[in-house]
KESEMAR-380752 format. One record per residue (C-alpha): residue number from 0; x, z, y; residue in one letter. Coordinates in Angstrom, 2 decimals. Layout:
<ketors>
+-----+---------+---------+---------+---------+
! num !      xx !      zz !      yy ! residuo !
+-----+---------+---------+---------+---------+
! NUM !       X !       Z !       Y !       A !
...
+-----+---------+---------+---------+---------+
</ketors>
This chain:
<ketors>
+-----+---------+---------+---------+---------+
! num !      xx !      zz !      yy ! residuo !
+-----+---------+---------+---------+---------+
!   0 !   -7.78 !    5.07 !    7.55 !       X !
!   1 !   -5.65 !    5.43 !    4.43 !       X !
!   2 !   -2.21 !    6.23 !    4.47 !       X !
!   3 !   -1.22 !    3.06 !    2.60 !       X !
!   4 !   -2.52 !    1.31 !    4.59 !       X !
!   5 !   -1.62 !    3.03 !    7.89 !       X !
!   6 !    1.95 !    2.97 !    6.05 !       X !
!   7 !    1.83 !   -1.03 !    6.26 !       X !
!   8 !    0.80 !   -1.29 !    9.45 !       X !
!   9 !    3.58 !    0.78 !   10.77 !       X !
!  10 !    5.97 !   -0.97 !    8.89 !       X !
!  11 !    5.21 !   -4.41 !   10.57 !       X !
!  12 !    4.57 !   -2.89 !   14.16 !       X !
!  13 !    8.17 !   -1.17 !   13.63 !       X !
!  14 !    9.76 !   -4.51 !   12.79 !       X !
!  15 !    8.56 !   -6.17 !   15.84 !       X !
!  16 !   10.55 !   -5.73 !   19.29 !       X !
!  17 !    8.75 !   -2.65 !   21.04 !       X !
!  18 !    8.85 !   -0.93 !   18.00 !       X !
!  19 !   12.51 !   -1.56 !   17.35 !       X !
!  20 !   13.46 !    0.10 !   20.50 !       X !
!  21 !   10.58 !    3.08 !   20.13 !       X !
!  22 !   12.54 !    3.59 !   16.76 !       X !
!  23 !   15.95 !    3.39 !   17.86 !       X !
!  24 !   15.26 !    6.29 !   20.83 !       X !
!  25 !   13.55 !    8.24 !   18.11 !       X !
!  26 !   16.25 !    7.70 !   15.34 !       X !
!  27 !   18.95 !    8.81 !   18.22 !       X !
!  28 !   16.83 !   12.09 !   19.02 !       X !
!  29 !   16.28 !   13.16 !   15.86 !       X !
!  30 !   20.12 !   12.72 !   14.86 !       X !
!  31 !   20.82 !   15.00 !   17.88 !       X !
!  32 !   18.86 !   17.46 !   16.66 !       X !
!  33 !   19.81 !   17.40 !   12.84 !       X !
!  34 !   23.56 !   17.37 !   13.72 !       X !
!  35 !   23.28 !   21.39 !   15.04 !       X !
!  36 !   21.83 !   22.06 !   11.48 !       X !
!  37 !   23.40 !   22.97 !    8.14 !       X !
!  38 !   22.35 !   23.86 !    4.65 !       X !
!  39 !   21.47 !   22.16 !    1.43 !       X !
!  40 !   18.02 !   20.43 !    1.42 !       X !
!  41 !   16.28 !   18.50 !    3.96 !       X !
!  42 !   13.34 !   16.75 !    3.58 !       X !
!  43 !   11.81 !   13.79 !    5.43 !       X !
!  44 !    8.50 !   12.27 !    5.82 !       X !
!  45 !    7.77 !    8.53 !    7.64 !       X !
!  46 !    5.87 !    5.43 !    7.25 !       X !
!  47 !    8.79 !    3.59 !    7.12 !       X !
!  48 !   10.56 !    3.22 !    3.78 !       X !
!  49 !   14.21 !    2.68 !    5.04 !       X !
!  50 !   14.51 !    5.28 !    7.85 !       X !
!  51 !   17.58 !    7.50 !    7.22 !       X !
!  52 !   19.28 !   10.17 !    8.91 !       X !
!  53 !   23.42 !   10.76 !    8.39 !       X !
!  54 !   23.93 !   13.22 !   11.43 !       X !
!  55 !   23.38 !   16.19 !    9.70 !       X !
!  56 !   25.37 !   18.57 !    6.95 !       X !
!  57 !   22.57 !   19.36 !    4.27 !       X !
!  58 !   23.41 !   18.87 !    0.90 !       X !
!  59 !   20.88 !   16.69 !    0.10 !       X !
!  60 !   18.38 !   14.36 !    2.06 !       X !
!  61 !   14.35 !   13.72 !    0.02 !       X !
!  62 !   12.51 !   11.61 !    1.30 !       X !
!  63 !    8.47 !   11.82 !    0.72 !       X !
!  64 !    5.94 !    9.04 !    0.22 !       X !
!  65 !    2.49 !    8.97 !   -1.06 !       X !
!  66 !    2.96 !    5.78 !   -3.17 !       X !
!  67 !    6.25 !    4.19 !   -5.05 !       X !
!  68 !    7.32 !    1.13 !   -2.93 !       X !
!  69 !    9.82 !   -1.55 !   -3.83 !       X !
!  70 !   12.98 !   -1.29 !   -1.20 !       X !
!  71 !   12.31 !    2.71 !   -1.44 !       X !
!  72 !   15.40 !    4.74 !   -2.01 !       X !
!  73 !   16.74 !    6.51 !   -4.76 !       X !
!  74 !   16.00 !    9.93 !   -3.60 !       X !
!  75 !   12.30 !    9.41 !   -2.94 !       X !
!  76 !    9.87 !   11.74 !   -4.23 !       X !
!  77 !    5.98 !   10.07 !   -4.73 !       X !
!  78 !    3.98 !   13.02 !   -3.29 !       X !
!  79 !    0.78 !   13.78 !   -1.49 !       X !
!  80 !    1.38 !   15.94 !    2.09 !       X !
!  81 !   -1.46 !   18.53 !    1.51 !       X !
!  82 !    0.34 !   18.85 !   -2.31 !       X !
!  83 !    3.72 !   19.08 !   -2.09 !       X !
!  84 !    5.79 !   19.87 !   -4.94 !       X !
!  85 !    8.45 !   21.60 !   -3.57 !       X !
!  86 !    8.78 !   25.68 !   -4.16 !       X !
!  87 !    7.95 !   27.71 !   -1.64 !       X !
!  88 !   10.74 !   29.17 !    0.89 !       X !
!  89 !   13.42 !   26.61 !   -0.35 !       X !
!  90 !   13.57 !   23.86 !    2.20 !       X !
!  91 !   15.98 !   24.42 !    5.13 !       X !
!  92 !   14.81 !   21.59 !    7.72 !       X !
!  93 !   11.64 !   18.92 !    7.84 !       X !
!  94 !   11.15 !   15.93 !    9.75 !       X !
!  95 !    7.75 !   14.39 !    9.65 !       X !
!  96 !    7.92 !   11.26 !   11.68 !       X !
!  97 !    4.49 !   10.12 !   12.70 !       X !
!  98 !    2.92 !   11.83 !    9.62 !       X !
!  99 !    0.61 !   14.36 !   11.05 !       X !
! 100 !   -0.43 !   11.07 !   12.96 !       X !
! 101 !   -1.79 !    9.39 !   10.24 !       X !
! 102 !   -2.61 !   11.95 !    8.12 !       X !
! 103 !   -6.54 !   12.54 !    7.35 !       X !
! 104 !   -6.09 !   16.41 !    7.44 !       X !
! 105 !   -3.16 !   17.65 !    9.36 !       X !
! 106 !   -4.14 !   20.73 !   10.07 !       X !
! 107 !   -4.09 !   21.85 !    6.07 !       X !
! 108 !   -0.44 !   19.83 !    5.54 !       X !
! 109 !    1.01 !   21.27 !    8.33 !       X !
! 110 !    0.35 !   24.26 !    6.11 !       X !
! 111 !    1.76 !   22.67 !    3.14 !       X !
! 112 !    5.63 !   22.02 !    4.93 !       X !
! 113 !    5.33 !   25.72 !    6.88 !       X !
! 114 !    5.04 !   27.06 !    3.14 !       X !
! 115 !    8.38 !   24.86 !    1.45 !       X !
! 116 !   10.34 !   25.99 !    4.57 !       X !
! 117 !   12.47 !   28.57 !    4.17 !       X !
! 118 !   12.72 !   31.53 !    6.80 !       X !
! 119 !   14.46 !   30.65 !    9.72 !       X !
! 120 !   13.85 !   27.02 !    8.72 !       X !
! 121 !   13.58 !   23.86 !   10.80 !       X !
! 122 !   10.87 !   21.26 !   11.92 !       X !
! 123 !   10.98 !   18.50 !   13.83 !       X !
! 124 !    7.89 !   17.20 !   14.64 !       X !
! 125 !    7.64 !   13.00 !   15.87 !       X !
! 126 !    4.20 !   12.56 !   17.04 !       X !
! 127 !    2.47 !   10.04 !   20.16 !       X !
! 128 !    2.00 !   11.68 !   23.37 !       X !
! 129 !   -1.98 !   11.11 !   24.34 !       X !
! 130 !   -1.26 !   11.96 !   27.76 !       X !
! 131 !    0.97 !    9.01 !   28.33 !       X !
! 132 !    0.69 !    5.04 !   29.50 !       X !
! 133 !    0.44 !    4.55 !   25.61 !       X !
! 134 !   -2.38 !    7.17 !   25.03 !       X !
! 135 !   -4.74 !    5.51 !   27.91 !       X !
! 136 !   -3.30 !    1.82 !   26.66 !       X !
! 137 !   -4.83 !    3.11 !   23.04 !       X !
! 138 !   -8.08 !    4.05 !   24.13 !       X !
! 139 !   -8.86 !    0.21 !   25.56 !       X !
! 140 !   -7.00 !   -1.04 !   21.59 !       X !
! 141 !   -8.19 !   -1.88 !   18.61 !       X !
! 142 !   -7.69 !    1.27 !   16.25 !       X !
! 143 !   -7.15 !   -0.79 !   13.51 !       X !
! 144 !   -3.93 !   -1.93 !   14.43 !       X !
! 145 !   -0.78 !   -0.16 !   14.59 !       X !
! 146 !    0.44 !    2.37 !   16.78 !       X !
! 147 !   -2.88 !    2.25 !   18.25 !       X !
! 148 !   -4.70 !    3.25 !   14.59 !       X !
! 149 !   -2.88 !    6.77 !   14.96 !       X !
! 150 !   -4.83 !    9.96 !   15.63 !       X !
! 151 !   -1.97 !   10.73 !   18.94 !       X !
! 152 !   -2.26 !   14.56 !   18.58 !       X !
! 153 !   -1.48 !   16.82 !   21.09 !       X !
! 154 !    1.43 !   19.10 !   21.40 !       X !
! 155 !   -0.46 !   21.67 !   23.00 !       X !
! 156 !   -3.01 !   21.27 !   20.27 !       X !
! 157 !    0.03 !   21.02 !   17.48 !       X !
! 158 !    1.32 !   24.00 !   19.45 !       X !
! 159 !   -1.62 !   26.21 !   18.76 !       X !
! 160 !   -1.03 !   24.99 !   14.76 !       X !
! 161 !    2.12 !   26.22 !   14.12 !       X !
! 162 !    0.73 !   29.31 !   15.87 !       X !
! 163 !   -1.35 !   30.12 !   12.83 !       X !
! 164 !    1.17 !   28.09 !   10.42 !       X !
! 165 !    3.84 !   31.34 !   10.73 !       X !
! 166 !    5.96 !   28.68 !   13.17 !       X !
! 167 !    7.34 !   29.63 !   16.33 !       X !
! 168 !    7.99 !   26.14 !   18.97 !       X !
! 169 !   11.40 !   26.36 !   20.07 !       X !
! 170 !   10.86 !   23.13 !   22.16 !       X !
! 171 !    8.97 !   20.07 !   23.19 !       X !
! 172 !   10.78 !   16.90 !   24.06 !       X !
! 173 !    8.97 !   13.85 !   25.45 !       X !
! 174 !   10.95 !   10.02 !   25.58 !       X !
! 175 !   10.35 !    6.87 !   26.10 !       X !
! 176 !    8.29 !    6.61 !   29.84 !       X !
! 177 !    8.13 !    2.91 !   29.61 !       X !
! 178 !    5.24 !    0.46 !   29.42 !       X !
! 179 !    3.49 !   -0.35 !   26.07 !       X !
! 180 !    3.94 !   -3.88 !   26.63 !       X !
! 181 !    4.80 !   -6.75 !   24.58 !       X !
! 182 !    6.90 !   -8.75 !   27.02 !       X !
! 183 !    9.99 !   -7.43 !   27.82 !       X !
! 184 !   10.03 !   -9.28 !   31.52 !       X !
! 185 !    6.60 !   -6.74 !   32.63 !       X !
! 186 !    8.25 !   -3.60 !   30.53 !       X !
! 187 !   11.09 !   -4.04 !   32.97 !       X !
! 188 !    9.15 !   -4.98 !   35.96 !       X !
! 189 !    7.07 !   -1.70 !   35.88 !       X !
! 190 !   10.27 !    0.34 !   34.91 !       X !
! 191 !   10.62 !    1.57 !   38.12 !       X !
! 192 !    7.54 !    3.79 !   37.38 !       X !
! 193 !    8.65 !    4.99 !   34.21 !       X !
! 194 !   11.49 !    6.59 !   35.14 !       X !
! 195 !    9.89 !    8.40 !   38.10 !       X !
! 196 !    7.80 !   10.12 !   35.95 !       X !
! 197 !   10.72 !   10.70 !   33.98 !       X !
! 198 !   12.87 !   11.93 !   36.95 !       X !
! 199 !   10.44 !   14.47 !   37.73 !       X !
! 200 !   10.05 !   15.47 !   33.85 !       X !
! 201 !    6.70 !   15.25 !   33.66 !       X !
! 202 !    4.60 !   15.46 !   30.44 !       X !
! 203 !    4.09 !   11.90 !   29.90 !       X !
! 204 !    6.57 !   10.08 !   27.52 !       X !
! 205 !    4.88 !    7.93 !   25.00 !       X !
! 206 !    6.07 !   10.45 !   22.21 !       X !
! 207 !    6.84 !   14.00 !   21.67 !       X !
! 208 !    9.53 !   15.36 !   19.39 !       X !
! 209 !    8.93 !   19.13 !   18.69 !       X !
! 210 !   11.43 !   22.00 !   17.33 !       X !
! 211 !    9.73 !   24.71 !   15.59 !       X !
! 212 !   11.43 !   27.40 !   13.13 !       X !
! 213 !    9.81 !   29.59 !   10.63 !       X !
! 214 !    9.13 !   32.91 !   11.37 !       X !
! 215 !   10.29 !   35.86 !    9.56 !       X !
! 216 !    9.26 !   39.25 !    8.95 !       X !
! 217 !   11.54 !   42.15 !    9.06 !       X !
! 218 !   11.24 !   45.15 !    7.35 !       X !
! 219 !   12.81 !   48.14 !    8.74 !       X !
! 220 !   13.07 !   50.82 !    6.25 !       X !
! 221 !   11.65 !   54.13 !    7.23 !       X !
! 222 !   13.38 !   57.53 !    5.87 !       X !
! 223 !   10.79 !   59.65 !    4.50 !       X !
! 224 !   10.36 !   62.95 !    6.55 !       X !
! 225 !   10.28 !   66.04 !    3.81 !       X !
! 226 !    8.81 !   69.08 !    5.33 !       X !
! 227 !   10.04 !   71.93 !    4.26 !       X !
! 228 !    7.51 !   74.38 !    2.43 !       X !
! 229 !    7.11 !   77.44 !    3.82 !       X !
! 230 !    6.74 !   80.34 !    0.81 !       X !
! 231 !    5.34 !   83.57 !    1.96 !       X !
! 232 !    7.38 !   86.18 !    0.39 !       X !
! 233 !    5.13 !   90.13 !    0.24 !       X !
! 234 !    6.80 !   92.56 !    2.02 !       X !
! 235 !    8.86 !   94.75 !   -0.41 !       X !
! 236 !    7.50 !   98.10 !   -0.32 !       X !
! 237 !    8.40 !  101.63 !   -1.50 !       X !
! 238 !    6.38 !  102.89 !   -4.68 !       X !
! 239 !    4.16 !  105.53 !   -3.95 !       X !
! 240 !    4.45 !  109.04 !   -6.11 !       X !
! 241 !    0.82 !  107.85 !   -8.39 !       X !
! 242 !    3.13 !  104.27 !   -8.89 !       X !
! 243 !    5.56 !  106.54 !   -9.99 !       X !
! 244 !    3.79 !  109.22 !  -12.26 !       X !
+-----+---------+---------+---------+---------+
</ketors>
């Protein structure tokens, strides 16, 4: 699917109840996170044109979308993910909400953000949890409606990406154990199970919000070892008398 039109979908399936109070757990996370970080830029990717972030002390706060959309704010860039034009090692923390979800090759922009980040850099990764309630509600959906059109990536998998991406996981976070359900009155009624699973911290929250920082590479100078030469000096020796004659 596209990422406009993934991007649409999103934006109505956000608006609607459940996806009001998915947002609103996500939104509070994600603040949480940012507020322990400080520099000047940070950048942010979502299919939502109006999500902002004020917990945090960078300098300044880009927001990334592949198309120019009315409502969009004033510090949006219109960029593609695998194409970023941002310099590398200049980017002190990234959010991508969702966008590795829809993204038709995550793998190569995952690349794309580890190379703007600078070392020691931040990323926060929002992504849906496949081994959840939502992830077995998704595989009996239509995928051509929202959340349910999202690819629902791993962590283990994403795990193994910012392996070879030169990112280290500093930790995985998983919210939101209730029921993908419409109706309020059955989201409530099966509560109960929701936060058993979440009492014993199991794996199964409908998303995951992963921590990873860039690595860096430390030189440690090495002194050169000089060997001292060893000249080999004759013997002095007396002259002989036919030297001398």
């Amino acid at each position: 699917m596209l990422d406009n039109q993934s991007r649409q979908l999103f934006q109505d399936w956000y608006d609607t109840e459940l996806g009001q109070r998915l947002l609103n757990e996500e939104h509070d996370f994600v603040e949480r996170e940012l507020d322990n970080m400080v520099g000047y830029y940070l950048v942010q990717q979502s299919p939502l044109k109006q999500l902002t972030f004020h917990n945090h002390r960078m300098r300044e706060n880009i927001c990334l979308s592949p198309v120019l959309e009315l409502g969009a704010s004033q510090s949006t860039v219109v960029a593609n993910m695998s194409e970023l034009p941002l310099e590398s090692d200049g980017i002190d923390a990234i959010v991508l909400h969702h966008t590795l979800d829809l993204s038709e090759n995550p793998h190569r922009d995952l690349y794309e953000v580890a190379r703007t980040l600078l070392p020691s850099g931040k990323l926060i990764i929002i992504g849906f949890n496949p081994f959840s309630f939502w992830g077995i509600r998704r595989a009996f959906s239509k995928r051509m409606r929202a959340p349910w059109s999202a690819s629902f990536i791993s962590h283990r998998r994403l795990d193994d990406w910012l392996k070879v991406a030169g990112l280290t996981l500093e930790k995985v976070e998983f919210i939101d154990y209730d029921m993908p359900f419409k109706s309020s009155k059955w989201r409530q009624r099966m509560g109960w199970l929701g936060n058993s699973l979440k009492a014993l911290k199991l794996p199964m929250g409908s998303v995951y919000i992963m921590t990873a920082t860039k690595q860096t590479r430390r030189y440690i100078p090495l002194k050169p070892r000089w060997k001292a030469t060893k000249v080999r000096v004759p013997p002095l020796t007396k002259p002989t008398i036919k030297e001398i004659k």
